[in-house]
C-alpha positions as CSV (number, residue, x, y, z in Angstrom):
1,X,53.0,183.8,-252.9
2,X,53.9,181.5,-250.2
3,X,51.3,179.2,-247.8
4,X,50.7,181.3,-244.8
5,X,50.9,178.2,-242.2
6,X,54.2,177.4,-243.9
7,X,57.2,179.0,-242.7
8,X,59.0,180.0,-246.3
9,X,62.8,179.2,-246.9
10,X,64.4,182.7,-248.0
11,X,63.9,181.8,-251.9
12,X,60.6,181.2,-251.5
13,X,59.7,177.9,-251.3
14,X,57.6,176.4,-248.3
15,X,59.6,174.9,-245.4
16,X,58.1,171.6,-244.0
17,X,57.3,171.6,-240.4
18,X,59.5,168.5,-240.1
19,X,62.2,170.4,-241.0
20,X,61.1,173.6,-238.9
21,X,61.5,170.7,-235.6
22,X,64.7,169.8,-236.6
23,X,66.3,173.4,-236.3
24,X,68.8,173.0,-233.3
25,X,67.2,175.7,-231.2
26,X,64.1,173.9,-231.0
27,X,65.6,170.0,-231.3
28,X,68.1,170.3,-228.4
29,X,65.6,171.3,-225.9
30,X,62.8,169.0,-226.9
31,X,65.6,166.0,-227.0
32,X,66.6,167.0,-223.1
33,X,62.8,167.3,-221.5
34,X,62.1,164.0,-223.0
35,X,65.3,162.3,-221.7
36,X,64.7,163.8,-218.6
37,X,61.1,162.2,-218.3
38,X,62.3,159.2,-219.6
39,X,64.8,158.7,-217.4
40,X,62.6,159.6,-214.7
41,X,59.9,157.1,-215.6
42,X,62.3,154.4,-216.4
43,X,64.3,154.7,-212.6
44,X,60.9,154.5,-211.0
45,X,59.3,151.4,-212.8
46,X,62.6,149.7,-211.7
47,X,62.1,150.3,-208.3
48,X,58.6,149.1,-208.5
49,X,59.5,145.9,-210.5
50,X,59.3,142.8,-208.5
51,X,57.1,144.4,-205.2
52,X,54.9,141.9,-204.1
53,X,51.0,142.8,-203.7
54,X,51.0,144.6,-200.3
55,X,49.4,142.8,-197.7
56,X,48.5,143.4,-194.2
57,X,51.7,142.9,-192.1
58,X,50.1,140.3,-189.8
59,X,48.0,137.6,-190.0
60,X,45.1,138.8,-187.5
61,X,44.0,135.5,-186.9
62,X,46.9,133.5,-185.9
63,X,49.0,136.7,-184.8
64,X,46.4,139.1,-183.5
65,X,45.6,137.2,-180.2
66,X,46.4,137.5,-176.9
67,X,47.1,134.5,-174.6
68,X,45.4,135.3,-171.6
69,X,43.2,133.2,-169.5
70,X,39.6,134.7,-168.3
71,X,40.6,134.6,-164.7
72,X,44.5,136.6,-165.8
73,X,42.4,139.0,-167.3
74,X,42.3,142.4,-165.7
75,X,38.8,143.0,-167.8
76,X,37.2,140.2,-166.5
77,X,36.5,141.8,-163.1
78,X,36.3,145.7,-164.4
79,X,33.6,143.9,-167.0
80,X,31.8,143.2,-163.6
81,X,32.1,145.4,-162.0
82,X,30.7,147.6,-164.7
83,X,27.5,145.9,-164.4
84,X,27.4,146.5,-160.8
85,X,27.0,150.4,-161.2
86,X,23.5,151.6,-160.0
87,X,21.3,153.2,-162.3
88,X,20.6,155.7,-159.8
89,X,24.2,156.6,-159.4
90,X,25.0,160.5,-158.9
91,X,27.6,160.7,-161.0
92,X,27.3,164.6,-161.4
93,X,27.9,164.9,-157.5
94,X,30.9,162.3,-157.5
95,X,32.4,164.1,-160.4
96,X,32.1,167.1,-158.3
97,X,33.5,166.0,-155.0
98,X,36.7,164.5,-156.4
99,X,37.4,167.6,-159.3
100,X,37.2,169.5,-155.5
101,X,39.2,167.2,-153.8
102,X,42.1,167.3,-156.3
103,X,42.6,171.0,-155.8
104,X,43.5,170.0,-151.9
105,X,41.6,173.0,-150.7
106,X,38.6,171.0,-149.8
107,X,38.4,168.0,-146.7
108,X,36.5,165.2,-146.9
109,X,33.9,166.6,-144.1
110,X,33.1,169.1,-146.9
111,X,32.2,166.7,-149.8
112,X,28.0,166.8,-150.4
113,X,26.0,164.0,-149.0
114,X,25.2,163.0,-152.4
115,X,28.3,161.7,-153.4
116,X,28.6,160.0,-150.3
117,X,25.9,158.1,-150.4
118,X,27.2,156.9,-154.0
119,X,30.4,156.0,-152.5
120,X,28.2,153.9,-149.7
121,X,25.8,152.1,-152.7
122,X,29.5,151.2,-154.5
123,X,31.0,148.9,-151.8
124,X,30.6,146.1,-153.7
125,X,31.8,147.7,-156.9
126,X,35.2,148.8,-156.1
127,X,35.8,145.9,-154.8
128,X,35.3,143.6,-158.1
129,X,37.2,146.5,-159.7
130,X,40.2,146.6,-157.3
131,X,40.6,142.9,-157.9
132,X,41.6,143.3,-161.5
133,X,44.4,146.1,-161.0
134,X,45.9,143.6,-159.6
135,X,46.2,141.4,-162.3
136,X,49.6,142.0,-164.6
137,X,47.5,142.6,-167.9
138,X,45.0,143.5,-168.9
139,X,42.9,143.0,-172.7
140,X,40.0,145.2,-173.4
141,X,39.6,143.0,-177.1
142,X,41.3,141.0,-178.9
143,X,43.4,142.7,-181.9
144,X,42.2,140.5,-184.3
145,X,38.5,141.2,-183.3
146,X,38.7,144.8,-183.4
147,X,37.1,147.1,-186.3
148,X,37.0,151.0,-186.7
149,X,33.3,150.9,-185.6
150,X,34.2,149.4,-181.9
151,X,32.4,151.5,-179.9
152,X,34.7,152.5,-176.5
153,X,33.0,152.6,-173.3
154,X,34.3,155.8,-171.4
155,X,31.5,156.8,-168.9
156,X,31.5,153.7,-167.0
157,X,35.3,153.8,-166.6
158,X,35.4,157.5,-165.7
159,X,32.8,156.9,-163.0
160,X,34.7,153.7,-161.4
161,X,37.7,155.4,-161.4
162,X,36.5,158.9,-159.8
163,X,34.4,156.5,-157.1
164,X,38.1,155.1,-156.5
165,X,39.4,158.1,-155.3
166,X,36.5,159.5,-153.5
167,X,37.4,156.1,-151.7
168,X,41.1,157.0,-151.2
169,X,40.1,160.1,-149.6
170,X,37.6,158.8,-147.0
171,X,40.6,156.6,-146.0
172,X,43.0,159.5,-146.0
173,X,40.3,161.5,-143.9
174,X,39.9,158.2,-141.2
175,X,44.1,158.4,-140.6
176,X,44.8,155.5,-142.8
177,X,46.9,156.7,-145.7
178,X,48.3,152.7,-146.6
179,X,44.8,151.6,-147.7
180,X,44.1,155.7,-149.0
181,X,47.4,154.9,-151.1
182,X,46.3,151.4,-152.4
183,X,42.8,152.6,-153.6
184,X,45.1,155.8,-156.1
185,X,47.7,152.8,-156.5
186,X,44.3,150.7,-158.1
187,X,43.6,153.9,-160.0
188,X,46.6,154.2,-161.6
189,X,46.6,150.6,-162.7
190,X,43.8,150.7,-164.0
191,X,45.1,153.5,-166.2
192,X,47.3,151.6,-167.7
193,X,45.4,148.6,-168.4
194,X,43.3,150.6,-170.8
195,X,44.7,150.9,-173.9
196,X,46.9,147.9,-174.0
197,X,46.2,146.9,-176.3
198,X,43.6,149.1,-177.3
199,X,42.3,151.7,-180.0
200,X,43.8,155.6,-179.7
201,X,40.4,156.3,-177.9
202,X,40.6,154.2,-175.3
203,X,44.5,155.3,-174.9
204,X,43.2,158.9,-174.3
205,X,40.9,157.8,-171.6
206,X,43.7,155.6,-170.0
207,X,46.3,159.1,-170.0
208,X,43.1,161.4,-168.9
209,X,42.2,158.5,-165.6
210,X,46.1,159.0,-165.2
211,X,46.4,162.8,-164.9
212,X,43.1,162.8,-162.6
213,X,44.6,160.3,-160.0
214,X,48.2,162.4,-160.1
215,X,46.2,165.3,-158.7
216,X,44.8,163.2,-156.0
217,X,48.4,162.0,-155.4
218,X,49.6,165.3,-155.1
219,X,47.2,166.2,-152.2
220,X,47.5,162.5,-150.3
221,X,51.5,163.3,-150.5
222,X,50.9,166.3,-148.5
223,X,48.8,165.2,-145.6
224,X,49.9,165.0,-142.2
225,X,49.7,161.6,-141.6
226,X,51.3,160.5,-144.5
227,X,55.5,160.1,-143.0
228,X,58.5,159.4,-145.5
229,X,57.6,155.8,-145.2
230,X,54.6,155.7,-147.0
231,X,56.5,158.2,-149.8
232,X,59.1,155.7,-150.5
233,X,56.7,152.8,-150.8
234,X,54.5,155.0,-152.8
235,X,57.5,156.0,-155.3
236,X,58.4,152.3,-155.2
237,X,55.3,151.5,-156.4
238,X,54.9,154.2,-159.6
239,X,57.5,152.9,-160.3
């Protein structure tokens, strides 16, 4: 009687499991999966052999800044004016006038009072704003000082830069579409200066400024007083 977990050679006697492995049906396969793995495992840990630790690719300190003097800065005077913004400042009825003024089916005469007066209590404002689009750069914070938690400011630059074109259509409305033209050119500046550097946020806001002042472009293009002139310069300037 033969040992049931023992496969039995045909006179009888019990076959060795060592020996039950070795038959050539089972040994071939079992010898190519493991060459295969170890061939496998042996390529990789030979392209892993001798890769340094990885590292950030700068050094933030003495690569992650910016040369740029206080008074170069474009952030210097938006900082400013910033602070400058009145408490009591409508936003709601600015944000309405100029998302009605880039449709170009609404004038200036029909803009609320509201948003006028903001416009009025701004003078001062745009003014220390329009002073740094004119600067070549401008650096929101340092690379080297910046952590995921920053917190990005958008509300403030949304307002300035909707006050900015209510501004550019008061001009467009008095007959003077040069200084109408400089006030988008400011806003489209400004665009750009956010976000350069800057965190992905702060890029969004810059592209979302951009696409509001292009409507407002759209409709100052358009106007009467506005000749071929002013389009060239204009185009000259996007550029």
């Amino acid at each position: 009687m033969t040992d049931s977990n023992h496969p039995a050679k045909p006179g009888g006697k019990p076959r060795s499991w060592l020996m039950f492995f070795l038959r050539p049906v089972i040994l071939i396969p079992t010898t190519l999966a493991v060459l295969f793995v170890g061939v496998a495992l042996a390529y990789r840990s030979s392209r892993l052999a001798g890769i340094p630790p990885i590292d950030e690719i700068v050094d933030r300190e003495t690569e992650g800044r910016i040369d740029i003097k206080p008074a170069q800065n474009a952030f210097t005077f938006y900082e400013r004016a910033f602070r400058l913004i009145p408490a009591t400042l409508d936003e709601e009825a600015v944000a309405k006038a100029v998302d009605a003024l880039g449709t170009g089916e609404v004038e200036w005469d029909t803009v609320s009072p509201a948003a006028k007066r903001s416009l009025e209590k701004c003078e001062a404002v745009l003014a220390e704003w329009k002073l740094g689009t004119e600067l070549e750069k401008g650096v929101e914070i340092q690379p080297a000082d910046l952590e995921m938690w920053y917190m990005v400011e958008t509300r403030k630059s949304r307002t300035i830069s909707r006050l900015a074109l209510l501004q550019s259509a008061q001009c467009l409305h008095e007959g003077n579409p040069e200084e109408s033209w400089q006030w988008l050119r400011a806003s489209f500046r400004f665009s750009r200066h956010l976000g350069n550097p800057g965190t992905l946020i702060t890029r969004v806001i810059g592209a979302a400024l951009h696409a509001m002042a292009r409507e407002q472009f759209i409709t100052w293009a358009t106007h009467e007083t506005v000749t071929t002139k002013h389009l060239q310069a204009a185009l000259i300037d996007l550029r």
